[in-house]
DSSP file (Angstrom, degrees, kcal/mol; ACC not computed):
  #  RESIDUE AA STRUCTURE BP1 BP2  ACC     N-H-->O    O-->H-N    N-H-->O    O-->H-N    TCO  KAPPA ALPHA  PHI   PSI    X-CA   Y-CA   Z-CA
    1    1 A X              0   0    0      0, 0.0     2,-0.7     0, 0.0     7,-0.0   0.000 360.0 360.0 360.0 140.9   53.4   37.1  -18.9
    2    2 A X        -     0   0    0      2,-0.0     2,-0.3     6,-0.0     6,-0.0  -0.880 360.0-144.1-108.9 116.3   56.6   38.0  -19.2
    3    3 A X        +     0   0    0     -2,-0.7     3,-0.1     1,-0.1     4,-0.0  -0.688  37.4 149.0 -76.8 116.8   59.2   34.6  -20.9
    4    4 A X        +     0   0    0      1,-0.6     2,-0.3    -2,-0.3    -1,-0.1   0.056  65.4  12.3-141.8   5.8   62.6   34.7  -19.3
    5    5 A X  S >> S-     0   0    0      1,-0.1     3,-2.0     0, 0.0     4,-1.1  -0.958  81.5 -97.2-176.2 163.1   63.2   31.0  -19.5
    6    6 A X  H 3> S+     0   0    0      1,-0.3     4,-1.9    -2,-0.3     3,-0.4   0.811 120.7  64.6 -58.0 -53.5   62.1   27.7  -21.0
    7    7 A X  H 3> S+     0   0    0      2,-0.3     4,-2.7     1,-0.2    -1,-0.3   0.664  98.2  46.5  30.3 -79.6   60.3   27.3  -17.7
    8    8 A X  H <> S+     0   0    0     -3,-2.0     4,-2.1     2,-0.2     5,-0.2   0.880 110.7  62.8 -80.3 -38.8   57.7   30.4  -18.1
    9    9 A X  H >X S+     0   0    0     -4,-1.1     3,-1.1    -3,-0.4     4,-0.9   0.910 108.2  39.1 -40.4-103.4   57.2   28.8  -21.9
   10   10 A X  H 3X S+     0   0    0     -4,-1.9     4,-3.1     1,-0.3     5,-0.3   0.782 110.8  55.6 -46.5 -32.2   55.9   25.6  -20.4
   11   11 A X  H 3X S+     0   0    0     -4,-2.7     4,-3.1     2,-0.2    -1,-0.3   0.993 110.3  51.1 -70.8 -37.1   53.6   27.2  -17.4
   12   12 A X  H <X S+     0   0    0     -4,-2.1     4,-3.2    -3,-1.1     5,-0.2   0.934 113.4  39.4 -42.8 -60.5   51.9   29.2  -20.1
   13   13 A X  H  X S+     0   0    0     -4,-0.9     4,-1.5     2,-0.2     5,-0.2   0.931 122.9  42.6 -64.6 -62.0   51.2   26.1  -22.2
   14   14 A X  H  X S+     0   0    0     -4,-3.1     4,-1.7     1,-0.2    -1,-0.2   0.987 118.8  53.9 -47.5 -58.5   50.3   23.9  -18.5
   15   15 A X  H >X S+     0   0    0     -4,-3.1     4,-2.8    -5,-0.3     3,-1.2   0.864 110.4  37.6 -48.2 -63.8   48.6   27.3  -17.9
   16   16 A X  H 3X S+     0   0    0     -4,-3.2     4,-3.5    -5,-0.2    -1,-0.2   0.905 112.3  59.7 -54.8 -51.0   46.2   27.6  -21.3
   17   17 A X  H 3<>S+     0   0    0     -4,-1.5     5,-1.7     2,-0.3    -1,-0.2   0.693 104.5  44.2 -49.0 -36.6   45.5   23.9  -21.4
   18   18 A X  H X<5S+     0   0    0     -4,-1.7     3,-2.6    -3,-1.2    -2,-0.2   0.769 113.3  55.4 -87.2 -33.7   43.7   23.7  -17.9
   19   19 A X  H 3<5S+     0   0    0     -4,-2.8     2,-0.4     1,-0.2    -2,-0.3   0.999 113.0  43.0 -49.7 -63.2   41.8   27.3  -19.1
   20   20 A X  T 3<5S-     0   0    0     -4,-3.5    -1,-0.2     1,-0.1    -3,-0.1   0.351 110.1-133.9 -73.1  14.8   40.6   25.1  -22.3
   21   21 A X  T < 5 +     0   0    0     -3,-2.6     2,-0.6    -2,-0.4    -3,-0.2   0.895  59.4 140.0  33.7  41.9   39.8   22.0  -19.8
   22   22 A X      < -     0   0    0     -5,-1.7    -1,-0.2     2,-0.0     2,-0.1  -0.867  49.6-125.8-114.9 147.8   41.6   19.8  -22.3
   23   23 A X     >  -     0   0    0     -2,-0.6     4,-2.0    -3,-0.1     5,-0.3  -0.397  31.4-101.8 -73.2 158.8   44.0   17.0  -21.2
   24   24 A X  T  4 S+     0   0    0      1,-0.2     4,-0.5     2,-0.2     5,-0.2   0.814 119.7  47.2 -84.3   8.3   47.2   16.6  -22.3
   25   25 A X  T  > S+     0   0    0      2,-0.2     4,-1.2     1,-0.2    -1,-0.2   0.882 109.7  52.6 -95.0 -23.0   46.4   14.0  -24.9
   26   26 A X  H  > S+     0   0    0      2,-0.2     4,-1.3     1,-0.2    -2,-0.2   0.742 109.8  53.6 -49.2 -34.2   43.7   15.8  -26.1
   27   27 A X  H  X S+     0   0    0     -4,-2.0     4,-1.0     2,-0.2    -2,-0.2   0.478 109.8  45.1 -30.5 -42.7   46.2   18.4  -26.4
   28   28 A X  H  >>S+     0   0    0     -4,-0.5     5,-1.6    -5,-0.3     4,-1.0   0.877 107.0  53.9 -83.6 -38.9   48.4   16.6  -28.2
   29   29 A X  H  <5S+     0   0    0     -4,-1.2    -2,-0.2     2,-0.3    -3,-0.1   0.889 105.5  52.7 -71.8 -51.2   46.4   15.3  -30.4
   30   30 A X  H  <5S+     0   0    0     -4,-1.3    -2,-0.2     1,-0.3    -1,-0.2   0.989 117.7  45.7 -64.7 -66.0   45.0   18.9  -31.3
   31   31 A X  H  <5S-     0   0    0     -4,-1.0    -2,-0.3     1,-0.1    -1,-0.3   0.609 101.4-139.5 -24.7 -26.8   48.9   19.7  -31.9
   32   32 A X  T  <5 +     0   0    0     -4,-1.0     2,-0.2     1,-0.2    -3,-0.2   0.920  70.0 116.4  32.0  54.0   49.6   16.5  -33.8
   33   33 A X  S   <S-     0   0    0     -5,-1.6    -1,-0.2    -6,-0.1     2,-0.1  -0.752  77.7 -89.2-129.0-176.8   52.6   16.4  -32.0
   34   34 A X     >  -     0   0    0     -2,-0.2     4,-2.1     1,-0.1     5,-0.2  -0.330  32.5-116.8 -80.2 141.5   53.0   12.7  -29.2
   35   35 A X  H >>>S+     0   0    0      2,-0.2     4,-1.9     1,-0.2     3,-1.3   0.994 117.5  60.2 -51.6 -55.0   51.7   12.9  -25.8
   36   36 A X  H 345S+     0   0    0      1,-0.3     4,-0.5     2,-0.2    -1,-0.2   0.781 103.6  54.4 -41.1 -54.0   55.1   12.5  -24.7
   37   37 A X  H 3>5S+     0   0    0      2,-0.2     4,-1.4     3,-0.1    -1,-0.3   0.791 104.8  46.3   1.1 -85.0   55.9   15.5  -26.5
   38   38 A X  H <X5S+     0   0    0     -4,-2.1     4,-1.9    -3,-1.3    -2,-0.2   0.906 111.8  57.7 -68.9 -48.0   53.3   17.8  -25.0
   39   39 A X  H  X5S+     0   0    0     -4,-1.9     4,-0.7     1,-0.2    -1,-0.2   0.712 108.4  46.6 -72.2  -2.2   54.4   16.4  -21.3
   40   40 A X  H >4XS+     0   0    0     -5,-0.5     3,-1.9    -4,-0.5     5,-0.9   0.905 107.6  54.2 -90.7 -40.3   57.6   17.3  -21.8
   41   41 A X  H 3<5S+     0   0    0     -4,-1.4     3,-0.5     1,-0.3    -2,-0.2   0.630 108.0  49.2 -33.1 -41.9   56.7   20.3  -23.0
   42   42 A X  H 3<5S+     0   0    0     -4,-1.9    -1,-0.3     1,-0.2    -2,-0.2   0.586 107.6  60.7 -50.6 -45.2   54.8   21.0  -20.0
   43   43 A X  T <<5S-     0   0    0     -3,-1.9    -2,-0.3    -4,-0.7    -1,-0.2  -0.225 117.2-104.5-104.7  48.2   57.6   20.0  -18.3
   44   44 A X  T   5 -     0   0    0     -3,-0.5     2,-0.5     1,-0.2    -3,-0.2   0.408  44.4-175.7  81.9   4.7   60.1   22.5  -19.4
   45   45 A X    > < -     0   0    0     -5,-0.9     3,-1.4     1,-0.2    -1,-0.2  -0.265  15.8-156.0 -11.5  71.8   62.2   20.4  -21.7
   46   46 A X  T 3  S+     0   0    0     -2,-0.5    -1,-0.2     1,-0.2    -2,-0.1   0.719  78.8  62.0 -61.3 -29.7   65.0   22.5  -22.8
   47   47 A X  T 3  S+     0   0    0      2,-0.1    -1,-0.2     3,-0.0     3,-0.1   0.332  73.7 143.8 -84.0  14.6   65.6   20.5  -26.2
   48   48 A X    <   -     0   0    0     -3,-1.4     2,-1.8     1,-0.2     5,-0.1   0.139  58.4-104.9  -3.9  98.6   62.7   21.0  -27.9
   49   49 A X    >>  -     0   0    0      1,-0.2     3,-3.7     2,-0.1     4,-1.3  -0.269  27.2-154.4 -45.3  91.4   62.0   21.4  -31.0
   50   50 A X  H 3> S+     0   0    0     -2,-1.8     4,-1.9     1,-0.4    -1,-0.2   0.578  84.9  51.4 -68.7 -26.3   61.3   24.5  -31.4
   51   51 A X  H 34 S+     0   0    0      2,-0.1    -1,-0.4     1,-0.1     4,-0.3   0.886 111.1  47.3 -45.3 -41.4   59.2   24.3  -34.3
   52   52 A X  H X> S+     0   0    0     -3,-3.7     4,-2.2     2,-0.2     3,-1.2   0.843 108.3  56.7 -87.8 -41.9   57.2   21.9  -33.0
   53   53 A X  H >X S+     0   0    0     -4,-1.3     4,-2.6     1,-0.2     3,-0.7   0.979 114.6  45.7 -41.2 -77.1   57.1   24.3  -29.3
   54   54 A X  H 3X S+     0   0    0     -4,-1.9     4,-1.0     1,-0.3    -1,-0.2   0.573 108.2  58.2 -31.3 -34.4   55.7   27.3  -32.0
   55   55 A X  H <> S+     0   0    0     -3,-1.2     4,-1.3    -4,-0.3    -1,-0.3   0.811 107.3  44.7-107.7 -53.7   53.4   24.9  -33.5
   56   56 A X  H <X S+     0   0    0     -4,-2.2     4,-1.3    -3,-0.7     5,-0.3   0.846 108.4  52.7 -83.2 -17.4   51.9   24.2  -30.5
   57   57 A X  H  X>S+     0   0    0     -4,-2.6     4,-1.0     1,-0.2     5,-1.0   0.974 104.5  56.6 -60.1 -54.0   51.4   27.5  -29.2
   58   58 A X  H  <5S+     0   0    0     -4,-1.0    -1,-0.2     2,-0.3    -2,-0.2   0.684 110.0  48.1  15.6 -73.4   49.8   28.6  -32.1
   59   59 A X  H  <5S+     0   0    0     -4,-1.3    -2,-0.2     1,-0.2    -3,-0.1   0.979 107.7  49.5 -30.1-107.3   47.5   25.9  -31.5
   60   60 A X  H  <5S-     0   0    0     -4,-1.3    -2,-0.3     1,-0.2    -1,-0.2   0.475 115.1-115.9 -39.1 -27.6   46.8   26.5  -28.0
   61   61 A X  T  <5 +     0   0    0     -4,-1.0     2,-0.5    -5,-0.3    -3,-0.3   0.952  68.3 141.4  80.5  43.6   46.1   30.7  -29.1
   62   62 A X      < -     0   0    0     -5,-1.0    -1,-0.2    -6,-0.1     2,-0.2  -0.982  41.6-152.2-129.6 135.2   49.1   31.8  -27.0
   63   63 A X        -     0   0    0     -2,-0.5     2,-0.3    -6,-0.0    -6,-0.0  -0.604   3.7-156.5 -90.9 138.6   50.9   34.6  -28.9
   64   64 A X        +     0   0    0     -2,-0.2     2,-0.3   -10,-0.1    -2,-0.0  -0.809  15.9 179.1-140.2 111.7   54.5   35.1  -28.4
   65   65 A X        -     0   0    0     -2,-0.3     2,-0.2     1,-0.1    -2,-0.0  -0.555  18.8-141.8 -99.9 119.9   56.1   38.7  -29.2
   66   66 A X        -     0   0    0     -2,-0.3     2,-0.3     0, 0.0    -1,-0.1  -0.512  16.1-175.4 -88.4-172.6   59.5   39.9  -28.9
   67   67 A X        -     0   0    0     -2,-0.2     2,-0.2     4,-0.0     3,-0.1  -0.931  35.9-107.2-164.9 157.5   60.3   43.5  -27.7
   68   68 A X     >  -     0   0    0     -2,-0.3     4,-1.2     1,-0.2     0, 0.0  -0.508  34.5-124.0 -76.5 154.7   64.0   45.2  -27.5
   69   69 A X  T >4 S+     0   0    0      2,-0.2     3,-0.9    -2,-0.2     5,-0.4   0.907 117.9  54.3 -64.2 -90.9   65.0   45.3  -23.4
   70   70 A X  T 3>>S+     0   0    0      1,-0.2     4,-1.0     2,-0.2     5,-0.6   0.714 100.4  56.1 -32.2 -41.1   65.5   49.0  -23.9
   71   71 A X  T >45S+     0   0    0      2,-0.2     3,-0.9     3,-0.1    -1,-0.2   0.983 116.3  40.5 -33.8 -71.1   61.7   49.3  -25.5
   72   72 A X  T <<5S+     0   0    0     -4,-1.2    -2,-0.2    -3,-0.9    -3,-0.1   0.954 117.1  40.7 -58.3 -73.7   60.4   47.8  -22.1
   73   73 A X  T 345S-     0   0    0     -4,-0.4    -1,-0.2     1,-0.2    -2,-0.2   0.424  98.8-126.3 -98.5  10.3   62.4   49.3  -19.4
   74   74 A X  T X<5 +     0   0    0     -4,-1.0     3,-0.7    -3,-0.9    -1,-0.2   0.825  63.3 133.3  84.3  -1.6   62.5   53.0  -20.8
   75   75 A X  T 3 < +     0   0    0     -5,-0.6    -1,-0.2     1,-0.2    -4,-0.1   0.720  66.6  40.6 -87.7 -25.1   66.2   53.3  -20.7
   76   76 A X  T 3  S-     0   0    0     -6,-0.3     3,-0.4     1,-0.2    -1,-0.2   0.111 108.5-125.1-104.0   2.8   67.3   54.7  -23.7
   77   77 A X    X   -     0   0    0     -3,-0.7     3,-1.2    -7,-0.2    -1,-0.2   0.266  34.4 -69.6  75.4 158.1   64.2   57.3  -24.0
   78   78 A X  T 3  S+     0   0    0      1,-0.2    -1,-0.2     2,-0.1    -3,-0.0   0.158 116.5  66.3-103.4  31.1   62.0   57.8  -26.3
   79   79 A X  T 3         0   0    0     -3,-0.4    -1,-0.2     1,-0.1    -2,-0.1   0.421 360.0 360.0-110.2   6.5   64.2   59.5  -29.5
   80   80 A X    <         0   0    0     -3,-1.2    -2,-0.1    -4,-0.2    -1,-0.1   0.306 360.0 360.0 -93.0 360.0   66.3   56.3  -30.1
């Protein structure tokens, strides 16, 4: 899945969480961050802590990778 906004962060997280049949306070809880927390989080919060965002991903097994634009689309060829 491709992260282009805070948005695609939280359907991943909604996403992984119904795969693991866990609730979100079970969720939280495994996070040991507040339910309130995790449903905003879910819901796309933009002001996050962003530690705490990492923390739970982490948790949850969802790996998050950068890559340069030019890497992905090819643009600058492959002797740069």
């Amino acid at each position: 899945m491709k992260i282009t906004s805070v948005k695609s962060i939280s359907e991943a997280v909604k996403s992984r969480r119904k795969q693991l049949g866990l609730t979100q306070g079970e969720t939280a809880a495994m996070c040991n961050v507040g339910v309130r927390f995790f449903s905003e989080l879910e819901n796309g919060k933009e002001t996050l802590q962003m530690n705490k965002v990492l923390h739970c991903l982490e948790m949850l097994g969802i790996n998050l990778y950068t890559l340069n634009r030019e890497d992905d689309s090819g643009e600058f060829g492959a002797d740069r």
